[in-house]
VMD Tcl script that draws the C-alpha trace (Angstrom):
set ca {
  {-10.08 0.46 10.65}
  {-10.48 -0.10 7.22}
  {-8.28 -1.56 4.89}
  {-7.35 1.54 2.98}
  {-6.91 3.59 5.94}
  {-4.40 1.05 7.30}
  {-2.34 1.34 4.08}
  {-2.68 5.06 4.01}
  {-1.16 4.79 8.38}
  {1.38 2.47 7.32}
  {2.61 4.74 4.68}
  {2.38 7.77 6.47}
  {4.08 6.40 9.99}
  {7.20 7.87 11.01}
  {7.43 11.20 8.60}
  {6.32 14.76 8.91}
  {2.94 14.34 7.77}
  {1.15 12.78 10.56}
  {-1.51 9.72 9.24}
  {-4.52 11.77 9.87}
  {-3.29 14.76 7.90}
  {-2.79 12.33 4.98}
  {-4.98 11.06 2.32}
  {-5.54 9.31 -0.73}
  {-5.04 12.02 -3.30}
  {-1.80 12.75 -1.98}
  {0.78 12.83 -4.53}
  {3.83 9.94 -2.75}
  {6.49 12.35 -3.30}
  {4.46 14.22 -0.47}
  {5.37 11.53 2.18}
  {8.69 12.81 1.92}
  {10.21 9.57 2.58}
  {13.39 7.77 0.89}
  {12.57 4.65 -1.58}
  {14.19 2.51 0.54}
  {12.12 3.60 3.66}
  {8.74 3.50 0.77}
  {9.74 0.01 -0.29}
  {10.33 -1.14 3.58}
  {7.19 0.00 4.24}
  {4.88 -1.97 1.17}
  {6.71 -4.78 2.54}
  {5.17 -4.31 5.91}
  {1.79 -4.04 4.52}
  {2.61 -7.19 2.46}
  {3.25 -8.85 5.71}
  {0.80 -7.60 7.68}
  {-1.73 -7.86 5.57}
  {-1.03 -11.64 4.19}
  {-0.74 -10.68 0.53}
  {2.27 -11.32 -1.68}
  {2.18 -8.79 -4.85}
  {3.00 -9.77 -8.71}
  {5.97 -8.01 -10.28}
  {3.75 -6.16 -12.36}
  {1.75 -4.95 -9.42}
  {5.22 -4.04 -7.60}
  {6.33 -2.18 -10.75}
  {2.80 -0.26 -10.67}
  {3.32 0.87 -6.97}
  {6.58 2.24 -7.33}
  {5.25 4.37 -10.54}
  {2.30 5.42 -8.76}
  {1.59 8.74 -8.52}
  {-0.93 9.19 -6.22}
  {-1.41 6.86 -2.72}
  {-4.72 6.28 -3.95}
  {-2.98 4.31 -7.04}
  {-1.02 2.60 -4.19}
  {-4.27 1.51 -2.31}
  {-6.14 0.42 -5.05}
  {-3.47 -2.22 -6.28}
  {-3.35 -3.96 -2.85}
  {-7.28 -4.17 -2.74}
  {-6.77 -5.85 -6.34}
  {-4.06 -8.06 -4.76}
  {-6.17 -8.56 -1.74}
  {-9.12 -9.72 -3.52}
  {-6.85 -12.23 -5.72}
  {-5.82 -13.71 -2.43}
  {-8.98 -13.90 -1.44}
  {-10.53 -15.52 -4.42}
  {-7.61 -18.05 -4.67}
  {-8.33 -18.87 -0.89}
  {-11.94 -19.44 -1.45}
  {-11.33 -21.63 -4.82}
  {-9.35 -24.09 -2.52}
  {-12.02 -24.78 -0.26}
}
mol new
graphics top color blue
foreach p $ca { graphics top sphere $p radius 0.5 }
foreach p [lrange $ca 0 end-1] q [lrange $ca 1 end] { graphics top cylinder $p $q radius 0.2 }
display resetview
């Protein structure tokens, strides 16, 4: 599966839209989930995908609009963590 798709799952699990009925240019208020529930859940990408988000990048997920604004600032974080692993080496 790929990467987005797993975010997309992971924020979709557990509410009345089912993952496969979701996509990215659904608005978040359309998950119809609670912030603490939304926040519990980037955590569990966080961990489950290894990456550990900025502030700013925090700040820019809970203002997102759209999942698709979600996904695309964990592939930015994603490819930091990358790059930083790769510059060690």
């Amino acid at each position: 599966m790929e990467f987005a798709q797993r975010i997309v799952e992971l924020l979709s699990r557990s509410n009345a839209t089912a993952a496969h009925d979701t996509d990215q240019d659904q608005a978040v208020s359309e998950l119809e989930i609670d912030s603490l529930t939304f926040m519990d859940r980037i955590m569990q990408i966080e961990e489950q995908e290894d990456i550990i988000l900025r502030d700013d990048e925090v700040d820019g997920i809970i203002s997102a609009f759209r999942i698709r604004d979600i996904v695309e600032i964990f592939e930015q974080a994603r490819q930091r963590r990358d790059n930083s692993k790769t510059s060690r080496i």
